[in-house]
LOKE-767875 format. One record per residue (C-alpha): x, y, z; residue number from 0; residue in one letter. Coordinates in Angstrom, 2 decimals, padded with zeros to 5 digits, always signed. Layout:
N
       xx       yy       zz    i  aa
        X        Y        Z  NUM   a
...
! end
This chain:
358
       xx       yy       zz    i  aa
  +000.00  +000.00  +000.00    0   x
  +001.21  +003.79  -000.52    1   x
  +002.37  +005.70  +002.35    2   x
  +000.41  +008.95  +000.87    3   x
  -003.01  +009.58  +002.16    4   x
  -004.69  +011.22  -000.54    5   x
  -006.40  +010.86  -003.95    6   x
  -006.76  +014.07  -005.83    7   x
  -010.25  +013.88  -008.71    8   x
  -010.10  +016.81  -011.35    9   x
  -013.66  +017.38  -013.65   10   x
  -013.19  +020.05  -016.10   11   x
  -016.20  +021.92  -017.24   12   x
  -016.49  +024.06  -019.70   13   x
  -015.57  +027.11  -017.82   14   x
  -014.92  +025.07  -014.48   15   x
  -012.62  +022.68  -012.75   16   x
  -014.12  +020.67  -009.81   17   x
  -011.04  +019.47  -007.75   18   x
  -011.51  +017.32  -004.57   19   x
  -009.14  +015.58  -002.39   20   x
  -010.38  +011.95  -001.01   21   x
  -008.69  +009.88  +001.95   22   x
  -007.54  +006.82  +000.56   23   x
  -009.75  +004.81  +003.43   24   x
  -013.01  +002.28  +002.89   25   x
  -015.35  +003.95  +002.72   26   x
  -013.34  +006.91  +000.74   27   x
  -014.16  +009.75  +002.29   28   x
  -014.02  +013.61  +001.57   29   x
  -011.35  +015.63  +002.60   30   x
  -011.48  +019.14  +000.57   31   x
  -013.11  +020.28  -002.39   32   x
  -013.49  +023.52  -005.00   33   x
  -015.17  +024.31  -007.68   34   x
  -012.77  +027.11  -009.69   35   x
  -014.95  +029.03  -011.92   36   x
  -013.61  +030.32  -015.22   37   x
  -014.70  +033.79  -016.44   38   x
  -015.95  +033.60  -019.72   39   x
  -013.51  +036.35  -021.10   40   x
  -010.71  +034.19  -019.85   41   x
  -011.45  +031.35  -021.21   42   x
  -011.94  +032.94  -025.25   43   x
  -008.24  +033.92  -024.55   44   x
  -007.79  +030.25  -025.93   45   x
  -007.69  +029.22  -029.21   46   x
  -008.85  +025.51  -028.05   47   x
  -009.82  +023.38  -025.64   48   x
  -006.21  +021.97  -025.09   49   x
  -004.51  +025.13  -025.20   50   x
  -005.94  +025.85  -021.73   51   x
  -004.14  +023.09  -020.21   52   x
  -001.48  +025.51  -018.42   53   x
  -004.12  +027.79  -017.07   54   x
  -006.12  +025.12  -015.74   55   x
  -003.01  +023.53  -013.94   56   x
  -002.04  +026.25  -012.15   57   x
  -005.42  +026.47  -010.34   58   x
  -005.15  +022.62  -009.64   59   x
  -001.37  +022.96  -008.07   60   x
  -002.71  +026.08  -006.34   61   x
  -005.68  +024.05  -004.92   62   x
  -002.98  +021.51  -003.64   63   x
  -001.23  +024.09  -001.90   64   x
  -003.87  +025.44  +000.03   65   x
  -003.99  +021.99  +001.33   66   x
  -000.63  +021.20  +001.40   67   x
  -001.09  +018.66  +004.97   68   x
  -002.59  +016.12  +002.54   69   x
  +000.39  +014.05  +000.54   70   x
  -000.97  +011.60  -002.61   71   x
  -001.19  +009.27  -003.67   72   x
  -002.40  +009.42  -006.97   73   x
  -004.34  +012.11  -009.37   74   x
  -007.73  +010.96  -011.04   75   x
  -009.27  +012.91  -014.31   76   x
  -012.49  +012.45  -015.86   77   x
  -012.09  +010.68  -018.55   78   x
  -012.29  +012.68  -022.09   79   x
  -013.61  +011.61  -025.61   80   x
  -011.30  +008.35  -026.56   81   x
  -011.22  +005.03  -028.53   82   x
  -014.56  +003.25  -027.64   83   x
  -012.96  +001.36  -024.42   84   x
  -014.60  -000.81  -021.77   85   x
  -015.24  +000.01  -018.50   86   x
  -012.29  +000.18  -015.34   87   x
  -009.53  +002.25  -014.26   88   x
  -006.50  +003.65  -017.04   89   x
  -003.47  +004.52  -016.09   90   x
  -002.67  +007.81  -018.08   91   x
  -000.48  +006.67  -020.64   92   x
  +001.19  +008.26  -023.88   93   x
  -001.34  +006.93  -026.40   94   x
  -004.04  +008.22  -024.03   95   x
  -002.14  +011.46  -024.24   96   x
  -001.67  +011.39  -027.68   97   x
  -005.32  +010.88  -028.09   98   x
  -006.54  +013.23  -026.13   99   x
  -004.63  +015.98  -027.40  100   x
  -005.68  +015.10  -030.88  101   x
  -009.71  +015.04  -029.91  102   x
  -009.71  +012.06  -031.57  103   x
  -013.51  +011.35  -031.07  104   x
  -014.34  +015.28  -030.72  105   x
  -012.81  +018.13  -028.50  106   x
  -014.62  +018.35  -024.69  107   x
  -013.58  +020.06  -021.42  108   x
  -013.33  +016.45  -019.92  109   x
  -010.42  +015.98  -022.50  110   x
  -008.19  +017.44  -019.81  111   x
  -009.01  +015.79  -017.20  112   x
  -006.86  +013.24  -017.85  113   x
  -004.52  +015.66  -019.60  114   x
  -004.11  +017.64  -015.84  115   x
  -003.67  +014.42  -013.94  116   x
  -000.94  +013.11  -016.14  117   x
  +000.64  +016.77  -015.58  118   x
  +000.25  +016.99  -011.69  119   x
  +000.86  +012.94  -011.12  120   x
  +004.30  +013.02  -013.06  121   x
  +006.58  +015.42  -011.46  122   x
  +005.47  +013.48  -008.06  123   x
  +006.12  +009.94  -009.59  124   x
  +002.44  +008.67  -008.93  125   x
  +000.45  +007.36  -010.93  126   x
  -002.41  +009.14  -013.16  127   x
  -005.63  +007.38  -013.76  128   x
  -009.19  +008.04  -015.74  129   x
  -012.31  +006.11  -014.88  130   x
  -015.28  +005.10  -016.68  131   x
  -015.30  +008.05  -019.67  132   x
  -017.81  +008.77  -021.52  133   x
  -016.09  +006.51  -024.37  134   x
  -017.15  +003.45  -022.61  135   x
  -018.24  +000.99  -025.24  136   x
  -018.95  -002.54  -023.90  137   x
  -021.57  -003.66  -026.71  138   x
  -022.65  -006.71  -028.12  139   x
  -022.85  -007.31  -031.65  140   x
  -026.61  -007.72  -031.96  141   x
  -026.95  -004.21  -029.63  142   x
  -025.32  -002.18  -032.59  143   x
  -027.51  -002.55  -035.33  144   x
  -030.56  -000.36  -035.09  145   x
  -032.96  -001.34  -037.93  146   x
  -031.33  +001.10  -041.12  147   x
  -027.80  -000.23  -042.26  148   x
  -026.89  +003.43  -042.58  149   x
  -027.45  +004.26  -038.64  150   x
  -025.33  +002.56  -036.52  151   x
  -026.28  +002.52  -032.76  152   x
  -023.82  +003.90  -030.49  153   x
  -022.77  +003.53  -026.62  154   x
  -023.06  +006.76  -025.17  155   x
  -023.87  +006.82  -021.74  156   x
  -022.99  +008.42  -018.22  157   x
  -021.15  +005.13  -017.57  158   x
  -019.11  +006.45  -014.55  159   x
  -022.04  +007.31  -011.99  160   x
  -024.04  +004.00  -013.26  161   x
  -020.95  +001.87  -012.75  162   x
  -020.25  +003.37  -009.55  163   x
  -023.64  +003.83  -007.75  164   x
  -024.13  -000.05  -009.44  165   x
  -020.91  -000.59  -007.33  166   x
  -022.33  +000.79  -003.74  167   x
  -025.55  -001.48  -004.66  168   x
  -023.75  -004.26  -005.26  169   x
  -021.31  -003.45  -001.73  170   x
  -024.56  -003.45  +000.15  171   x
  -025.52  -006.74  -000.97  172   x
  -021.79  -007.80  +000.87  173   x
  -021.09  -009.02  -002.87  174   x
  -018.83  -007.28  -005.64  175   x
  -020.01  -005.98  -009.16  176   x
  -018.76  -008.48  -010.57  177   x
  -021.29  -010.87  -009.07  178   x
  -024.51  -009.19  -009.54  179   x
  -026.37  -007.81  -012.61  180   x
  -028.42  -004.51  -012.27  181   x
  -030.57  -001.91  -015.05  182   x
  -029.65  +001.07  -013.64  183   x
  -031.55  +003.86  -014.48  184   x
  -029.59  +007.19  -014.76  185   x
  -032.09  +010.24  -014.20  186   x
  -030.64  +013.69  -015.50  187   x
  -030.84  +016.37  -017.76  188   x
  -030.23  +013.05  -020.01  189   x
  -032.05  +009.50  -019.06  190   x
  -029.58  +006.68  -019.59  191   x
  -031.00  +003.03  -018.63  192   x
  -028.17  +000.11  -019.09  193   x
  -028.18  -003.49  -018.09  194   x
  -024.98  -004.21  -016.14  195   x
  -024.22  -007.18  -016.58  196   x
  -021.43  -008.76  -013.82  197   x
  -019.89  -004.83  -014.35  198   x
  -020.58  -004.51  -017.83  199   x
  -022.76  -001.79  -019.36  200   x
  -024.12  -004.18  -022.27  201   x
  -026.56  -001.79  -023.70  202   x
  -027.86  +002.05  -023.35  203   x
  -030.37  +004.00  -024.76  204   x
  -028.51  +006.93  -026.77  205   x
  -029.57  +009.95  -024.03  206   x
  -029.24  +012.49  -026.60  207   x
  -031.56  +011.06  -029.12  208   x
  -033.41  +007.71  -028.01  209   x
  -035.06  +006.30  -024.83  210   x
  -037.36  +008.26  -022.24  211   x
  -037.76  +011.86  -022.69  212   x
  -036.38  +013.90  -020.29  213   x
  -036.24  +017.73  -018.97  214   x
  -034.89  +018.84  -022.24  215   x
  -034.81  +015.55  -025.12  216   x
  -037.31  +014.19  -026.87  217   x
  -035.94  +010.67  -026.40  218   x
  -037.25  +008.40  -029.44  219   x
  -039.28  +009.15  -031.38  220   x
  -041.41  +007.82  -034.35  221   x
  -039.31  +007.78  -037.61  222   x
  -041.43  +009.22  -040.21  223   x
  -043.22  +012.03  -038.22  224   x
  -039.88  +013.49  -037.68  225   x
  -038.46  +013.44  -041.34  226   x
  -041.98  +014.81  -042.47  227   x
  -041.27  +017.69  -039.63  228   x
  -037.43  +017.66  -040.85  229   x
  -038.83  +018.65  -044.64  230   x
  -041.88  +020.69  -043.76  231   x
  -039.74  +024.15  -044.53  232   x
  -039.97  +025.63  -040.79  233   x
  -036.86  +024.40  -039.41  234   x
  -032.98  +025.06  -040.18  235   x
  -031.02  +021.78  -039.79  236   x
  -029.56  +023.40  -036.73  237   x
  -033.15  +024.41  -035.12  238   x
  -034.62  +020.90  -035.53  239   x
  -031.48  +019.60  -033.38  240   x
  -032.36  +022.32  -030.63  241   x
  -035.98  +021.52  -031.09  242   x
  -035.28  +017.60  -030.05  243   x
  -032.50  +018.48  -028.07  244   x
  -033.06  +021.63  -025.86  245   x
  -036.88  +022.49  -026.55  246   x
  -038.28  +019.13  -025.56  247   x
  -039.41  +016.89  -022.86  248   x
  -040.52  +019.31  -019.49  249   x
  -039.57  +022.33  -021.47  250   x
  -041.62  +021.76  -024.92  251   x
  -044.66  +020.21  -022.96  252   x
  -044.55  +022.77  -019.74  253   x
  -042.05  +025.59  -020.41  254   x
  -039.66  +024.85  -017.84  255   x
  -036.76  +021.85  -017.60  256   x
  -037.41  +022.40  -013.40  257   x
  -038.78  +018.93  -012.75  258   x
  -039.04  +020.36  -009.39  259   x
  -041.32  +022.89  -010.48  260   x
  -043.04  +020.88  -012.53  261   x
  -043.33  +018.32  -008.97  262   x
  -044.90  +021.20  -006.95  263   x
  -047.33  +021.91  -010.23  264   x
  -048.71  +018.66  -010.01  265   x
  -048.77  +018.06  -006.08  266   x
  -050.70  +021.24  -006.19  267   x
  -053.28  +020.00  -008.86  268   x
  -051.83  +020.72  -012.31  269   x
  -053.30  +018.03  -014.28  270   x
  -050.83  +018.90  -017.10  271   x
  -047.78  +018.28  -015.37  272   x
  -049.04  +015.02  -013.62  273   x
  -050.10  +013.90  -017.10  274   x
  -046.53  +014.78  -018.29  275   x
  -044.68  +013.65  -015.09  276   x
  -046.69  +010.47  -015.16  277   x
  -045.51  +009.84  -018.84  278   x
  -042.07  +010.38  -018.40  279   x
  -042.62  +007.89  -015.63  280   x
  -044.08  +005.29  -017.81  281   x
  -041.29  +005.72  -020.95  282   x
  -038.56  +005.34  -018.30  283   x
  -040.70  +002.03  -016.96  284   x
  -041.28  +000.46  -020.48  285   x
  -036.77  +001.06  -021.03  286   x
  -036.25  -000.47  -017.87  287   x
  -038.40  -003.43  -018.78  288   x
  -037.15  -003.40  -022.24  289   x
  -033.41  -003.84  -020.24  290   x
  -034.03  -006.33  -017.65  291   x
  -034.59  -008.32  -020.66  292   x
  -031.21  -007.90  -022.22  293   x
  -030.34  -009.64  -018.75  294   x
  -033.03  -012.80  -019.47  295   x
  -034.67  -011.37  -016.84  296   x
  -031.13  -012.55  -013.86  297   x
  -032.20  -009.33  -012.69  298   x
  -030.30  -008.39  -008.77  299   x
  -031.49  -004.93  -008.43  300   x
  -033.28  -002.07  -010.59  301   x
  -031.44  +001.48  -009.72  302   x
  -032.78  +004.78  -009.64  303   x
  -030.27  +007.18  -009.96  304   x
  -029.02  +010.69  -011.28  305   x
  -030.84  +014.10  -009.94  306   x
  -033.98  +013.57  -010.67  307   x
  -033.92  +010.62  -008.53  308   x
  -034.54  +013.23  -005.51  309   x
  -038.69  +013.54  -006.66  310   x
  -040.12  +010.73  -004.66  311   x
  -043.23  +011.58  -007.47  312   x
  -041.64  +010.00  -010.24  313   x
  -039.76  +007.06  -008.32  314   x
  -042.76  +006.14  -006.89  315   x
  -044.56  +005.68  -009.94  316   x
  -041.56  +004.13  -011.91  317   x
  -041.34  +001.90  -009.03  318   x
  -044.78  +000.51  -008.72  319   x
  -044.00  -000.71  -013.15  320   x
  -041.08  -002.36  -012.65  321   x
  -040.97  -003.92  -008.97  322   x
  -042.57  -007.15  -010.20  323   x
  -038.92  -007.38  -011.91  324   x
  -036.56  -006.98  -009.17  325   x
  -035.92  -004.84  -006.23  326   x
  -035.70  -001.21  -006.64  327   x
  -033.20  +000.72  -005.17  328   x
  -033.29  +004.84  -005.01  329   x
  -029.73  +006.36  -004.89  330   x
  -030.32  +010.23  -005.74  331   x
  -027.54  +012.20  -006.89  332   x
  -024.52  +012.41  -009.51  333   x
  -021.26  +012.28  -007.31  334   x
  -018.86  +012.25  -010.12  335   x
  -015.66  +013.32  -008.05  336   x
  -016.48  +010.70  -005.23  337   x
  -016.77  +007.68  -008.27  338   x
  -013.41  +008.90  -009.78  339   x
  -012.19  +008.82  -006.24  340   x
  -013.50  +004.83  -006.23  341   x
  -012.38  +004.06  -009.26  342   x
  -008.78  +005.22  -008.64  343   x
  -008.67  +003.84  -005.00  344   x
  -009.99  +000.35  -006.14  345   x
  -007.06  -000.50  -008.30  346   x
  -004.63  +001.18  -005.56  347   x
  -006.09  -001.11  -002.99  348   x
  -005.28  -003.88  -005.47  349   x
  -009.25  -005.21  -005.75  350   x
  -009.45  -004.29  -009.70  351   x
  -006.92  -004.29  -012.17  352   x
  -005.49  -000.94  -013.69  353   x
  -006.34  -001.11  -017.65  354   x
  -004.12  -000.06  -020.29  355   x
  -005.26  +001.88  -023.05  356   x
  -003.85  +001.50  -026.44  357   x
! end
């Protein structure tokens, strides 16, 4: 085991950086944390994404020194826009590097995540690690073809809080992942619902464009109402995009992406929003049920998580479709910096493996 104490997570945002500091102890547990905003004006200083790598350090290192009683033993980034990879730990490597520098699946804030580790981890000779990025691609043959040889269905997920909350579940159960399979619901601005499958994510509904609708995405929808709206003359290309991703869901049926307004609306009476809460219920029911049978029904656990997790409303109706299933278990909340945290400390403590990327 390391003598150091610590585990430092880093989550670039767009004109952020979350850094936290985690003992290395079972349960891992919180020791400081900052969110570092980025003024707007500073940030268009820079050409690109990776050109603010230097700027973004310094606020990291001077983070570290303000808590300079903690020593580490290891740096964690959220993983960035790779290769199509399967789930685990990385150790930040030059390929990774390479690959993150070039975009080489598109240019996001969470490219430097693992960019920043590598750069903090190195001059302290410990080691860098990403977990669970977005790139997480664990399908099965028969889960990539959608119907139209010409669309290709793609893995795209928020694999690190289902893999970790999946985790806890599985903890609680005095078993490991490995053991147990779950559908895991993911409840956000985005509604991801993957079978996980002994720690495998063997399917998702795309979030951006397929599954439940949610506070702002239409989810699926039905094929040839939307190319007859595509070529009805009233929409650019890019205003049809922001019309299915942006204007829909809460927002296009109640003007607001608040679910907790739109809660309070139908606690109070609104038979609008209970008739759209109720629905968005239902869709995420029928997903769930559509992914417990990916499984063969070996269903463990069904897993309500993300932020919208928090309105007892809609887990109490989702529950009451799908506990004939399995077990439903509500864990509210998207702790990102405390799953990198996991991730890194579970290969440290020598339970997982660390992956290589290449």
């Amino acid at each position: 085991m390391p003598t150091q104490t610590s585990i430092l997570a880093i989550n670039p945002g767009s004109t952020s950086t979350r850094l936290a500091l985690f003992k290395c102890a079972e349960p891992i547990e919180l020791l400081s944390v900052v969110n570092v905003k980025h003024p707007t004006e500073e940030i268009k200083q820079f050409a690109g994404i990776i050109d603010q790598y230097e700027y973004r350090l310094q606020s990291a290192e001077a983070f570290l020194a303000s808590n300079g009683s903690f020593n580490l033993a290891a740096v964690v980034g959220r993983g960035g826009l790779l290769k199509s990879i399967a789930s685990g730990t990385y150790l930040v490597n030059d390929a990774m590097v390479s690959d993150l520098k070039q975009g080489i699946q598109g240019q996001h804030a969470s490219n430097l995540g693992g960019l920043l580790a590598k750069g903090i981890a190195d001059p302290r000779k410990i080691p860098a690690f990403i977990v669970d990025p977005v790139s997480v691609d664990e399908f099965t043959p028969i889960a990539r073809l959608s119907g139209l040889p010409q669309v290709k269905r793609v893995s795209l997920g928020h694999s690190l809080n289902v893999r970790a909350v999946a985790r806890r579940v599985a903890t609680s159960f005095g078993k490991q992942l490995s053991e147990v399979n779950f559908v895991v619901a993911h409840l956000g601005g985005g509604i991801s619902v993957a079978p996980v499958e002994r720690g495998h994510l063997l399917d998702y509904n795309d979030a951006n464009q397929a599954g439940p609708f949610s506070p702002e995405r239409a989810g699926s929808l039905p094929a040839a109402d939307v190319v007859t709206l595509a070529f009805s003359g009233k929409y650019t290309l890019a205003e049809i995009r922001k019309l299915f991703n942006g204007q829909a869901g809460l927002v296009g049926y109640l003007g607001s992406n608040d679910a907790r307004q739109a809660v309070e609306r139908a606690e109070a009476g609104d038979s609008k929003a209970a008739l759209v809460l109720d629905a968005m219920a239902f869709q995420i029911a029928k997903e769930i049920g559509a992914m417990a049978t990916v499984l063969s029904g070996r269903v463990d656990g069904i897993i309500l998580t993300g932020g919208l997790a928090y309105a007892a409303y809609l887990t109490s109706r989702i529950t009451d479709y799908v506990n004939y299933i399995a077990p439903v278990y509500v864990e509210p909340g998207e702790d990102e910096m405390k799953a990198l945290a996991e991730g890194a400390w579970l290969v440290l403590s020598g339970r997982e493996p660390i992956a290589e990327y290449r």
